[in-house]
N, C-alpha and C positions, 0 to 999 in steps of 0.2 A: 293840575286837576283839569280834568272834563270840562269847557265852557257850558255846557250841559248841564251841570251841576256847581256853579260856582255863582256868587251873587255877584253884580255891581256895585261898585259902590255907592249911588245914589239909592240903592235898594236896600244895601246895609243901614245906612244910614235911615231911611224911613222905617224899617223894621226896628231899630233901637229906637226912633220917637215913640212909632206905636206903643214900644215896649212900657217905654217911661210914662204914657200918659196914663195905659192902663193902669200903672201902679202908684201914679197921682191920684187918682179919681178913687182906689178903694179906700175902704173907711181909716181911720187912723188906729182902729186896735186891731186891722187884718195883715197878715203876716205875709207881706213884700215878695217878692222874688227874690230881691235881692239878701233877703233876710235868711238864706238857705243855709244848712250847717251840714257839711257832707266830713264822711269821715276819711275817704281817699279821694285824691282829684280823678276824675272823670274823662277817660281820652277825648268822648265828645264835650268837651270846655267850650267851643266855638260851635254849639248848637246857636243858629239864629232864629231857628222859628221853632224853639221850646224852652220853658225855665225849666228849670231843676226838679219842679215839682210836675211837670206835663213827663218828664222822663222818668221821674215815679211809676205813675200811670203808667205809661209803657212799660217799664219794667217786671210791673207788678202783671198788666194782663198777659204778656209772651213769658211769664214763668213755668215753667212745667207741671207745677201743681195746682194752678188755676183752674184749668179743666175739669178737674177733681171735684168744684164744687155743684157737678153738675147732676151726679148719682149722690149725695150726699144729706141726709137727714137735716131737716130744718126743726121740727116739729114731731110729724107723723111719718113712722118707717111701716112694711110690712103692705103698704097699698103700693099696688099699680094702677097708680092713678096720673096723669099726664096734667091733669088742674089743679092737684096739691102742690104746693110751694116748698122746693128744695133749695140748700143753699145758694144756687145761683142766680136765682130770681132774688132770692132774701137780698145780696148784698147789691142788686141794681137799685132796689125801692130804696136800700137807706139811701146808695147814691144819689136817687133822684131826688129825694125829700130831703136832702144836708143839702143838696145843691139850691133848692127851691129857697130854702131858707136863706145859705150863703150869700143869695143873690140881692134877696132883699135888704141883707144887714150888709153888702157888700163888701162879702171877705172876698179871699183866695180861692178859688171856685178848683182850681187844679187840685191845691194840695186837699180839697174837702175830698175831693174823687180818689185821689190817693190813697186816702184813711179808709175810705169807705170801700174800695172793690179789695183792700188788702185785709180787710179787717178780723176775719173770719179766713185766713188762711190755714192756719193751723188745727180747725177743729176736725174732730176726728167723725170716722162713721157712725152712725147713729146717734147724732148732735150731742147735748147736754147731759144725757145719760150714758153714753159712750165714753165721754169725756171725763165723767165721775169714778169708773168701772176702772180705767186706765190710770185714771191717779191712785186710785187705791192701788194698784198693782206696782207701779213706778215706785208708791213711798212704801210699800212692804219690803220691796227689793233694795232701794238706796235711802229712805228715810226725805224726800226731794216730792216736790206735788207735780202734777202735771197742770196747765190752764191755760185754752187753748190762745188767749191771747196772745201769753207769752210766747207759745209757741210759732204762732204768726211771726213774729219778731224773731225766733229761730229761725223760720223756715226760708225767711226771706234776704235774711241781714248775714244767716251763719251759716246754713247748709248749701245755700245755693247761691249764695254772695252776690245779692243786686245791689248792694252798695246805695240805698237809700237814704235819702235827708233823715238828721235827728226828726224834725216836725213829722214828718210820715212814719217813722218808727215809732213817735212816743205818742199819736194820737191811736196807733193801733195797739199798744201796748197798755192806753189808759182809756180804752175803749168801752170795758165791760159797762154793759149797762143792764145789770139785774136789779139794778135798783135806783128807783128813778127820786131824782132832786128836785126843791123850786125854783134852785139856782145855782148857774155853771160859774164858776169863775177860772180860766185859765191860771196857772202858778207860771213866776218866770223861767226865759228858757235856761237850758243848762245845757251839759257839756256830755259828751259819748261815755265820759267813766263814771259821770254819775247814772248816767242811763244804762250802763251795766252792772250799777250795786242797786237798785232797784228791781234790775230783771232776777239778779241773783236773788236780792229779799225774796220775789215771789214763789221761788224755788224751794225756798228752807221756812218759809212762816205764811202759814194758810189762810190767814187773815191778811193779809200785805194788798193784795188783789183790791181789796174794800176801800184801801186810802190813797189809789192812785188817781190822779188826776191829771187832766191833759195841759201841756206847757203850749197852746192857741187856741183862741175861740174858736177856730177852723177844729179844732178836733173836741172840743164842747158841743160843736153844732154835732158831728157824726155821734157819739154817744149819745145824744137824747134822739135823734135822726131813728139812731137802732131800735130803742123802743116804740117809737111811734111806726113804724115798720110794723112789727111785729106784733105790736096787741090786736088789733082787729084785725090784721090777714090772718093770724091764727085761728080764731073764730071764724074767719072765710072759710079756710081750708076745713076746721073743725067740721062744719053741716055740710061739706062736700062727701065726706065720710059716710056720712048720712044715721052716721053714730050719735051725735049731737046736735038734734033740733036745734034752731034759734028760740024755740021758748021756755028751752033749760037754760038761757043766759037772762036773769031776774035784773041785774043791774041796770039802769038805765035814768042818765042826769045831765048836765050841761054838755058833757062834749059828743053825744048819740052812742048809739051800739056798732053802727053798721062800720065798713074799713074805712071807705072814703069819708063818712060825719069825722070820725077818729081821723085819719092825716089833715084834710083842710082845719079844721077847727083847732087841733094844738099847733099847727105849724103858724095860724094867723095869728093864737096866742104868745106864743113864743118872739113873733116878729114884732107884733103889738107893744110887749114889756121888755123889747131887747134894743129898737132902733137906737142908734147912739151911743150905745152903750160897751162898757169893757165886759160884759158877764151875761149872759141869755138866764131867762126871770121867765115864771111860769106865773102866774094868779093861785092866790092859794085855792081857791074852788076847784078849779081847772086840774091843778094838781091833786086834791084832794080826791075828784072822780076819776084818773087817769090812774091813780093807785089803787081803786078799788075796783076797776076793772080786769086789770095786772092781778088782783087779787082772788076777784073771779076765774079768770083766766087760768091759776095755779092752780085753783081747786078742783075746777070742771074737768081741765085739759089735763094739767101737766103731772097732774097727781092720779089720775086714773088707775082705779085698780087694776083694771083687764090688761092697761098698757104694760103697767106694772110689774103683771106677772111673766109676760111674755118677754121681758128686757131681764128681769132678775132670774129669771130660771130657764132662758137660753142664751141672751145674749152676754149675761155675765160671766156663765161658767164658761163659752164657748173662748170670750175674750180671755181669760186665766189661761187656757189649757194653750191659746195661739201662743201667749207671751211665754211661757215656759217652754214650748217647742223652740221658738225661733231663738230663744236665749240659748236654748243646750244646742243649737244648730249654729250659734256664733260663733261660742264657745269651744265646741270640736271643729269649726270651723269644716262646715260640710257646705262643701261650695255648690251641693248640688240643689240644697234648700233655694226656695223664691226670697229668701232675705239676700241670698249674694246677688242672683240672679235678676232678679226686678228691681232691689233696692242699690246695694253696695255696689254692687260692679256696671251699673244702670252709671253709660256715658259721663253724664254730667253731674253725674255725684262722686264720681269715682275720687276725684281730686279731694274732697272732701272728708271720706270718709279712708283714704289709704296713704300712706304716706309715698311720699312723691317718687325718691329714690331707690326705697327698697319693697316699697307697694304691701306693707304688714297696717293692719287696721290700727288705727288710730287713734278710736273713739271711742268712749267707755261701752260695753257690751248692752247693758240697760238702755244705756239712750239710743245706742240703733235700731233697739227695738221698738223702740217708743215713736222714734220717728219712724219708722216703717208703718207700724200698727195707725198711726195717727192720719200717717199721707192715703189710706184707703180709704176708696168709696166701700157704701155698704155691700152692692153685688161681690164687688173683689172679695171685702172681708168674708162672705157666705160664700163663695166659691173655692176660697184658699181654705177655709175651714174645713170644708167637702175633702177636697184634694190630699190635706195633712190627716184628716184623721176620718178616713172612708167608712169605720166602723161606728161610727159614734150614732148613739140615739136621737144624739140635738140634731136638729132641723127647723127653720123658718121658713112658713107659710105664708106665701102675700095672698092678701083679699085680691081678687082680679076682675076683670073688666065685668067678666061676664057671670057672678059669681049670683048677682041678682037672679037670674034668672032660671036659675036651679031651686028656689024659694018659692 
């Protein structure tokens, strides 16, 4: 090798003290370096200046569908709006608020960053209700749910094989945080085949999702991390809309209304009732008003009728009518469809999805679609719509910059 690139060994050697000390000094329930569980050895094994879990991280942002989170529904679709919060801001805030907290309860700051930018990779265009449209459609066809957790955990472990630690796989995998607790407690770790009759539970029973829990406090912090994210930036983004005043938000009690009162205040609670501890502990107050905000927030925001109608009577049918194209297009196997061409015969999937020596696909017809349909931003989906079916009446109208001004 290169002198250029090769250490000394006085410099090896201080790089593995460094190593060691840092992983003296975290707390005694944060999850080591050396505590990494991988399921294939790793060519880079004699990385010195990254554990297991900083190559996560790397992993996970130079993946090709990272990018992805960049046109992709957080919340509010249909604005052109450059101050609304799209998933790729979403998963830097939990970043930075699991880390915030990590640091104080001094876990494993890499593998939190891990969970956290990977954790939402699999969600589809136009967020939560995207997400719901396409499982309905997955279980009509194979009886199997779609959730985008899980499919994180596809996307990253199966289709595109970065070969990531159990702990980064099952803190994205036990992520969902639709529904917030007073208290985390990690479950011990376990092993890649039990973390694949788990992945499979969530496949075949729709309730399964509800009783997973993450095997590190490091992926306890990102689950509660998510919602504390998300309740007041939604309400940000909300009056950015300029559809929801802030004096249609009535609740208002110990942890304030505003985004910033909402992260400083649970995250000090959190650290407040967690220091030392095996399990992160909310105050029941604390969580009492954090639920009924959440609560708020469902009613005002996410249950909207106006939204409502405009997801269920464009965006649903428009989704049915793609997944039946691109299935009868698998099917006859018409290579001329964007499912070959953007998805299937796309470089780095190719291996994936074809078999290696006689190059016939591989992979059940439904789930190519599913992951196709899933890996699109919202533009792509509205544009491949256009494209397939040029005669159709569905069309989506974004509110635009300058839309005021015609008022």
């Amino acid at each position: 090798m290169n002198n250029f690139f090769k250490f000394e060994d006085w410099q090896l050697e201080l790089l593995e003290k460094q190593k060691e000390m840092r992983n003296m000094n975290l707390s005694r329930f944060a999850t080591k370096d050396s505590d990494f569980v991988i399921k294939y050895p790793r060519k880079n094994s004699e990385d010195f200046c990254r554990s297991n879990f900083t190559i996560d991280v790397d992993r996970i942002l130079h993946n090709i569908f990272y990018n992805r989170y960049t046109d992709k529904t957080q919340v509010f679709s249909f604005y052109k709006n450059d101050d609304i919060t799209r998933r790729s801001l979403h998963v830097q805030l939990v970043s930075r608020i699991a880390r915030t907290i990590g640091q104080s309860l001094n876990l494993n700051l890499d593998l939190i960053e891990a969970i956290a930018i990977g954790h939402d990779m699999g969600h589809t265009p136009f967020g939560h209700v995207g997400e719901k449209y396409l499982s309905e459609k997955y279980n009509e066809k194979t009886g199997r749910f779609f959730n985008h957790n899980v499919h994180s955990v596809r996307v990253l472990q199966i289709i595109t094989n970065s070969n990531l630690t159990l702990q980064t796989l099952d803190g994205i995998l036990c992520h969902n945080g639709e529904k917030a607790f007073s208290h985390y407690q990690p479950i011990p770790i376990y092993d890649f085949n039990e973390f694949g009759k788990k992945m499979e539970a969530c496949y075949t029973n729709k309730e399964e999702i509800a009783h997973l829990k993450p095997c590190t406090l490091e992926g306890c912090v990102v689950r509660i991390s998510d919602m504390i994210a998300y309740v007041g930036k939604d309400r940000q983004d909300a009056a950015r809309t300029r559809k929801y005043p802030k004096e249609k938000f009535k609740h208002s009690a110990a942890l304030g209304t505003s985004n910033s009162e909402i992260i400083r205040n649970m995250i000090t609670n959190v650290v407040k009732n967690s220091l030392g501890q095996k399990f992160l502990k909310i105050d029941d107050e604390v969580y009492e008003d954090f639920c009924k905000l959440k609560e708020e927030n469902d009613k005002l925001i996410y249950r909207d009728p106006d939204i409502d109608y405009e997801y269920d009577n464009k965006i649903k049918p428009m989704m049915f009518n793609l997944y039946e194209k691109l299935l009868n297009d698998v099917i006859e196997k018409n290579y001329d469809s964007p499912i070959f061409k953007h998805h299937i015969n796309y470089s780095i999937l190719y291996s994936y999805y074809r078999n290696r020596e006689r190059g016939y696909l591989q992979i059940e017809s439904n789930d190519v679609v599913v992951d196709y349909i899933a890996s699109m931003t919202d533009d792509y989906f509205i544009d491949l719509y256009s494209f397939l079916f040029p005669d159709s009446q569905l069309s989506i109208k974004y509110k635009t910059y300058f839309e005021d001004y015609a008022n």
